[in-house]
C-alpha positions in Angstrom: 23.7 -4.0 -1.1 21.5 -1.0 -0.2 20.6 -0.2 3.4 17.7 1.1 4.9 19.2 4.4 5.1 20.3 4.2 1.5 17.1 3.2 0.5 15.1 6.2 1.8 17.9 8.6 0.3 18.1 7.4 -3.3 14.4 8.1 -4.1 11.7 10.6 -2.6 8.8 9.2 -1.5 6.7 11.0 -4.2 9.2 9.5 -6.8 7.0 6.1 -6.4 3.6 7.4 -7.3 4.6 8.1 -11.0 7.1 4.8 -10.7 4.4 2.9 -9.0 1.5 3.8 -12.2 3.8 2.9 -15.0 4.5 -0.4 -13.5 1.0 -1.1 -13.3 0.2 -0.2 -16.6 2.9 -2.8 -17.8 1.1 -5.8 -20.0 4.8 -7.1 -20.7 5.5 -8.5 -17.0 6.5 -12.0 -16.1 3.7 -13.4 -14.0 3.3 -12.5 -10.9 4.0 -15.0 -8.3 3.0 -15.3 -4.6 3.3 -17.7 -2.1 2.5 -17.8 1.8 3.8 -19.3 5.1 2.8 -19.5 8.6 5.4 -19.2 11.1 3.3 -19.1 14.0 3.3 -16.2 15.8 4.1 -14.5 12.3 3.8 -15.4 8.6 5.9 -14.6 5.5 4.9 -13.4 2.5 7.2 -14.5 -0.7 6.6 -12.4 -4.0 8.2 -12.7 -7.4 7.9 -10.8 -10.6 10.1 -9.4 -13.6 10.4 -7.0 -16.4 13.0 -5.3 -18.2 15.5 -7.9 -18.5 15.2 -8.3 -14.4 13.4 -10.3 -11.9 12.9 -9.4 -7.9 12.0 -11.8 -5.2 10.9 -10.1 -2.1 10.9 -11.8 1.6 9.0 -10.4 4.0 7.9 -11.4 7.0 5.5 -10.1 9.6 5.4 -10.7 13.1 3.0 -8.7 14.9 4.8 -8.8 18.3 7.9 -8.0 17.2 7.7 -4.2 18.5 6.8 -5.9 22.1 9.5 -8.4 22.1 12.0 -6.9 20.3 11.6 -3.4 20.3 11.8 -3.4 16.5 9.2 -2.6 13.3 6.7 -5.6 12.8 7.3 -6.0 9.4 11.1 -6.9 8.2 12.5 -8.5 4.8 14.8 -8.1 2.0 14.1 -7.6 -1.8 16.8 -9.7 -4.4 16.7 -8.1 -7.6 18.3 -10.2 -10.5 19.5 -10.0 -14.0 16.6 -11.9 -15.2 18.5 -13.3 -18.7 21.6 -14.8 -16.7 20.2 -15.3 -13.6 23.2 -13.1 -11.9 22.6 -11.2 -8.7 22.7 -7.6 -8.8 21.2 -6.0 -5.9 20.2 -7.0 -2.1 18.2 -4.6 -0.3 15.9 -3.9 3.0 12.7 -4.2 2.1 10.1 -2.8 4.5 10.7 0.8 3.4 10.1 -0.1 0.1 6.7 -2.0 0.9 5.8 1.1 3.1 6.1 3.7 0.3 5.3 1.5 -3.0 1.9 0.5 -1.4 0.9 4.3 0.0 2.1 4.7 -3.6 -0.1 2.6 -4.9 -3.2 4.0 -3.1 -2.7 7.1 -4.5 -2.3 6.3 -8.3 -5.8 4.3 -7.0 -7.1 7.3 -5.2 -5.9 9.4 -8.5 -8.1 7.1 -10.8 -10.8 6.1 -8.8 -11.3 9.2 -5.8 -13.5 12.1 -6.9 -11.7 15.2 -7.8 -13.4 17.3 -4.9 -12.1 14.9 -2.7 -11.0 16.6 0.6 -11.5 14.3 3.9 -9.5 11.2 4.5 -10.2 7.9 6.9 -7.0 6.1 7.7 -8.1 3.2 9.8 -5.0 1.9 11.6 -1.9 3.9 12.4 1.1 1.1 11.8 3.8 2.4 9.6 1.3 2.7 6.8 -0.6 5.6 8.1 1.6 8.2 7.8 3.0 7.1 4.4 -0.3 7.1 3.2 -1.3 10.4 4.4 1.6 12.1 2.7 0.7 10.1 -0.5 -2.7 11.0 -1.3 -2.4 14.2 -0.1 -0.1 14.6 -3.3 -2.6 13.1 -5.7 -5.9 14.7 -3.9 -6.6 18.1 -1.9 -7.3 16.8 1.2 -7.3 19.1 4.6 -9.3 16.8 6.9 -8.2 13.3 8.2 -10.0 11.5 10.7 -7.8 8.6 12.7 -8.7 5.7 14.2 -6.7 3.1 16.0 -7.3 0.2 17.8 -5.4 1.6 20.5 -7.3 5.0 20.5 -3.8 6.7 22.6 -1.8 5.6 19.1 -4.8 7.7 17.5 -4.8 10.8 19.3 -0.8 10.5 19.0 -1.1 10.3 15.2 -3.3 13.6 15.3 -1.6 15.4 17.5 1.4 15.2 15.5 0.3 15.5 12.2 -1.7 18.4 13.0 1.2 20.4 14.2 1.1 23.2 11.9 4.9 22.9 10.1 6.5 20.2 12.7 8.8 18.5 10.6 10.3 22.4 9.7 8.2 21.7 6.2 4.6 22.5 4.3 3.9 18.6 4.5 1.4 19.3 7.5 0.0 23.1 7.6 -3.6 23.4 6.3 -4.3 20.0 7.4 -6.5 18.9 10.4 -6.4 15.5 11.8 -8.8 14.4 14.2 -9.0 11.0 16.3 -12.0 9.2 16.2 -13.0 6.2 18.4 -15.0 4.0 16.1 -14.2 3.4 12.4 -17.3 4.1 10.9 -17.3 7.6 12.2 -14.4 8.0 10.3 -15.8 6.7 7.6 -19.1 8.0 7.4 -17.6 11.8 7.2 -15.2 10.7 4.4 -14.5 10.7 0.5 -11.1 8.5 0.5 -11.1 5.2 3.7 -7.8 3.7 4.1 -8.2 0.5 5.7 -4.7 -0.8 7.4 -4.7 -3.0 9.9 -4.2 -6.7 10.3 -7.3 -7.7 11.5 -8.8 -10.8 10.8 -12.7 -10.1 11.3 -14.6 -7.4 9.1 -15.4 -3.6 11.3 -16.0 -1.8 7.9 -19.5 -2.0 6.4 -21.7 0.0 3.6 -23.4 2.0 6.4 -20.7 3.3 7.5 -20.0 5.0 4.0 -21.3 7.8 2.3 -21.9 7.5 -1.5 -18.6 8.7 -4.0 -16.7 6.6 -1.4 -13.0 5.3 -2.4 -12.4 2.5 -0.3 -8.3 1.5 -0.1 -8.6 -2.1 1.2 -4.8 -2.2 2.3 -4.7 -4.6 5.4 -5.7 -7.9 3.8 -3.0 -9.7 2.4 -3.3 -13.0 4.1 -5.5 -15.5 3.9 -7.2 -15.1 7.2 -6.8 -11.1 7.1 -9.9 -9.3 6.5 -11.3 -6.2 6.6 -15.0 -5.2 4.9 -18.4 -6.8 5.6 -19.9 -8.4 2.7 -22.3 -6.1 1.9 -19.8 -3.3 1.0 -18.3 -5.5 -1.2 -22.0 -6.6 -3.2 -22.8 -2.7 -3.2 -19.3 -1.3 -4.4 -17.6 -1.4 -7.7 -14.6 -3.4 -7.2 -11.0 -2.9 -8.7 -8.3 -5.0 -7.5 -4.5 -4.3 -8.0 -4.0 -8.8 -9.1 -7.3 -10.3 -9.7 -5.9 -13.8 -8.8 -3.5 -12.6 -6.0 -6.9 -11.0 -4.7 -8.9 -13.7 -4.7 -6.3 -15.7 -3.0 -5.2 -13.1 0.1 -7.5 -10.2 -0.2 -10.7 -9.0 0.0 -12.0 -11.0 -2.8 -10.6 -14.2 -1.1 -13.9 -13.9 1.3 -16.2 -12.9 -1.0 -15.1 -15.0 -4.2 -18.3 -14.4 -6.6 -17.8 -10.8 -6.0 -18.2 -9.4 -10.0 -14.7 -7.7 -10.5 -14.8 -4.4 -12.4 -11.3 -4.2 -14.0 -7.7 -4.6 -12.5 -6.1 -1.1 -11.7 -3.5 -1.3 -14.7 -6.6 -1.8 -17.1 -8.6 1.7 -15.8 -4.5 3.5 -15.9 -4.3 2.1 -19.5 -8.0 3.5 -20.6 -8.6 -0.4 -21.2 -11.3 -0.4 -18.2 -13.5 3.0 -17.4 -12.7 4.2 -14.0 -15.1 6.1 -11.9 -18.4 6.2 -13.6 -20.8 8.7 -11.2 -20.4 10.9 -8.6 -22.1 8.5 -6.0 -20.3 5.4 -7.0 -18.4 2.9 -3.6 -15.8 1.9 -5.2 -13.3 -0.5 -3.6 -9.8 -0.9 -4.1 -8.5 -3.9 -3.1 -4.9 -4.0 -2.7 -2.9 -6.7 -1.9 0.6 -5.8 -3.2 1.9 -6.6 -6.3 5.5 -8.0 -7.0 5.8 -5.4 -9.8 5.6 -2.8 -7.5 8.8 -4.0 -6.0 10.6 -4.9 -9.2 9.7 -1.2 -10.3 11.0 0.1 -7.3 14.0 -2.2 -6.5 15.0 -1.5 -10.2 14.8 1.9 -10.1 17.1 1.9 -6.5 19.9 -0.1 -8.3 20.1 2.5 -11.4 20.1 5.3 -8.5 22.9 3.6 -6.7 25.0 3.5 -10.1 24.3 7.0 -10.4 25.3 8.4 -7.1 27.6 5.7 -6.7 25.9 4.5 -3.3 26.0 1.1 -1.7 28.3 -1.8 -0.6 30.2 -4.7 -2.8 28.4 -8.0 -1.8 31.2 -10.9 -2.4 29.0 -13.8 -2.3 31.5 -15.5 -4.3 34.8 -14.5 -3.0 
């Protein structure tokens, strides 16, 4: 069993960008499964996948008022990763931190596929645990010195910018050169931007094509449920879209809403030079990005060889 502590010590968080590509590149995965539940106020989200002789399972569940009522993160689970030719257990861990940095992970190997090269300004729309994970991500695949914020709660946005403008505040270079600014409506963010982050759990569309610039990336992060949505439909008839699972979008992503929405090429196809990835300079493009269960199996497998390696982690007698 691997803590959360654990977790974040056995890999940097720039260890999953490279981890996060070659899994997505894979053609020789089980399928990927998904499955959903509403557990009113909150919903779980199941996930399954396998490669490499393994198989993970990932739990997670999200309940939004969890930081009110408990004090405590809003999203929580654990990941089971399996021997996937015996069907032995090998490995229980915590699960949020690896869905925080697999999926900023993920929008970078996007963001390094899809993003112009002169990219420099970043929208992150949404300041939940994602934001900051996401920030430090693409700055590592793209040369970005301006972020513009925007939250809901426009005090968690100027919070977000005040701190990650501080020039060296966590005693590193992860911040210095960078300004962060908080703006109050999302398409001012966007409208000034090459990369928009989208990360909230909103269930009605505030992201449209006017309020993009052409060369856009568009990260569609937040929708992965059902009912979870964040572009208007006419970003997604005017953009080039990519989606991380074609049928996992079209069940709980952006695609889900807009169903006859012509799909360019899954991200794996463009990593593998299967698909061609940006085409012109002026080109939306939308990454839609539900969350794959490879991502976790890649990560949850890697984790277990680290933990053999530093010899890390408690026994788990299930059986004793």
């Amino acid at each position: 069993m691997l803590t959360q502590s654990e977790v974040e010590a056995l890999l940097a968080p720039g260890d999953y960008i490279d981890l996060i590509e070659r899994a997505f590149a894979r053609t020789d995965t089980l399928p990927r499964r998904l499955a959903h539940l509403d557990s009113p106020p909150g919903e779980f989200h199941l996930k399954a996948s396998g490669f490499d002789g393994v198989v993970g399972v990932k739990i997670g569940a999200c309940f939004y008022d969890r930081p009110a009522t408990l004090g405590l993160p809003s999203i929580v689970g654990v990941i089971a990763l399996f021997d996937g030719t015996n069907g032995q257990p090998l490995l229980l861990l915590e699960s949020a931190t690896v869905t925080r940095l697999r999926t900023a992970a993920a929008t970078a190997v996007a963001a390094r596929h899809l993003a112009r090269t002169d990219a420099t300004t970043l929208a992150i729309l949404g300041t939940g645990a994602q934001a900051a994970a996401h920030l430090a991500a693409i700055r590592a695949v793209r040369p970005i010195t301006r972020v513009l914020i925007w939250s809901r709660d426009p005090a968690n946005a100027e919070s977000f910018a005040a701190t990650h403008t501080a020039v060296g505040h966590d005693g590193g270079a992860a911040s210095r050169g960078l300004e962060v600014v908080a703006v109050p409506r999302p398409g001012e963010a966007g409208r000034q931007a090459d990369i928009v982050v989208t990360l909230t759990p909103s269930t009605v569309p505030y992201l449209g094509l006017d309020d993009l610039r052409p060369g856009t990336l568009v990260a569609a992060v937040g929708s992965d449920a059902p009912d979870k949505r964040e572009l208007h439909d006419d970003l997604l008839a005017a953009a080039t879209l990519v989606t991380d699972v074609t049928h996992q979008c079209a069940a709980v992503g952006e695609l889900h809403h807009r169903p006859h929405t012509p799909v360019h090429a899954e991200l794996g196809e463009i990593i593998r030079g299967t698909r061609p990835g940006r085409q012109t300079p002026t080109e939306i493009i939308v990454f839609d990005s539900t969350g794959t269960a490879i991502q976790d199996v890649a990560a949850a497998q890697a984790l277990y060889a680290a933990a053999h390696r530093h010899k890390t982690g408690t026994p788990l007698p299930l059986w004793d």
